[in-house]
C-alpha positions as CSV (number, residue, x, y, z in Angstrom):
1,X,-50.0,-53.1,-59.8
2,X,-51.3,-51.3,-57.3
3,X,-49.7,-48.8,-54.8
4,X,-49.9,-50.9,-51.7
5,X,-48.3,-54.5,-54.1
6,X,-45.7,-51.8,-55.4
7,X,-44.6,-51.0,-51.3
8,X,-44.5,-54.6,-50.5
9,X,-42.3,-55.0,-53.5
10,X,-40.0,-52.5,-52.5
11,X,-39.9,-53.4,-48.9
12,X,-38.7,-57.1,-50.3
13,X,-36.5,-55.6,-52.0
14,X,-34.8,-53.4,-49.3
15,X,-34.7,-56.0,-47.0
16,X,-31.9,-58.1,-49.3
17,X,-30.0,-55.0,-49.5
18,X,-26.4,-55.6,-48.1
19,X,-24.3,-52.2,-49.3
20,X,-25.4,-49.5,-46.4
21,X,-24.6,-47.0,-49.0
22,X,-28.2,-47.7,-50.9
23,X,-29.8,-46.9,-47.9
24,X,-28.8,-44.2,-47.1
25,X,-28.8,-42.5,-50.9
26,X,-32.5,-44.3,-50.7
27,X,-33.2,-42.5,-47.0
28,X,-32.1,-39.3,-49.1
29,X,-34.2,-40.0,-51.8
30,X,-37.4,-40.3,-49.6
31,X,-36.5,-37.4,-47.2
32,X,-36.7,-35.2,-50.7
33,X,-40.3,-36.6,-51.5
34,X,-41.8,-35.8,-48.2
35,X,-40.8,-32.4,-48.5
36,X,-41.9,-31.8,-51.9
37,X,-43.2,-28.8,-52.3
38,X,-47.6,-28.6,-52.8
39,X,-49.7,-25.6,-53.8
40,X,-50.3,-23.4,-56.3
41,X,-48.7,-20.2,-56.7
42,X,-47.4,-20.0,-52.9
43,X,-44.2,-22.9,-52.8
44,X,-44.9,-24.7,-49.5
45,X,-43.1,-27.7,-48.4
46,X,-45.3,-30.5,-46.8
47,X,-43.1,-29.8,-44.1
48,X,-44.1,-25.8,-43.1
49,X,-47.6,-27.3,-44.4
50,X,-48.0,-29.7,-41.5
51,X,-46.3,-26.9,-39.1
52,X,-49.0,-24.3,-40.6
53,X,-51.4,-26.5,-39.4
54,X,-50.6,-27.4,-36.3
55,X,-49.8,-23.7,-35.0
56,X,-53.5,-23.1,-36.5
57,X,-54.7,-25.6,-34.3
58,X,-53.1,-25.0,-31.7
59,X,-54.4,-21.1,-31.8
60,X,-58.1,-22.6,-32.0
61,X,-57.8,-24.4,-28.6
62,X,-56.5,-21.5,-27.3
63,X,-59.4,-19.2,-28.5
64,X,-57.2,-17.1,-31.0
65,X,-59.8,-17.2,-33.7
66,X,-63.4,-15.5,-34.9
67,X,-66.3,-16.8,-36.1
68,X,-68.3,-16.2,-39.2
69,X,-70.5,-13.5,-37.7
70,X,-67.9,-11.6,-36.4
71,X,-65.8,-12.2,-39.9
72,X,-68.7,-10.3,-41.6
73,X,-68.8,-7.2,-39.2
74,X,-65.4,-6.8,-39.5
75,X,-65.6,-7.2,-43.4
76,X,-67.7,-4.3,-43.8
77,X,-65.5,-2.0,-42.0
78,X,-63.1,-3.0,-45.4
């Protein structure tokens, strides 16, 4: 089964749910998994990931950045 017929299943699922207690230990559950940690030898939560990246982006638009060219002057002052 794929990943999309396993989602449908579970939303089926949740929906006959009656004890508000499985939601919210589910809720729990799910809050964990989006703030798994990713990477390599740095631990980074999906979380400061996504905040990473939108304070990088938001530095670009306001012209806090360098290009290649100047990158490679600076790099051979190193």
């Amino acid at each position: 089964m794929d990943i999309q017929a396993e989602k449908l299943l579970l939303i089926e699922q949740l929906l006959r749910v009656r004890d508000l207690k499985v939601i919210e230990q589910l809720r729990e559950v799910l809050k964990k998994d989006n703030n798994q940690e990713i990477g390599y030898e740095v631990s980074v939560t999906q979380y400061d990931f996504a905040k990473y990246a939108s304070e990088a982006e938001e530095e670009y638009k306001a012209g806090k950045y360098i290009d290649i060219d100047e990158l490679e002057k600076e790099s051979e002052n190193w």
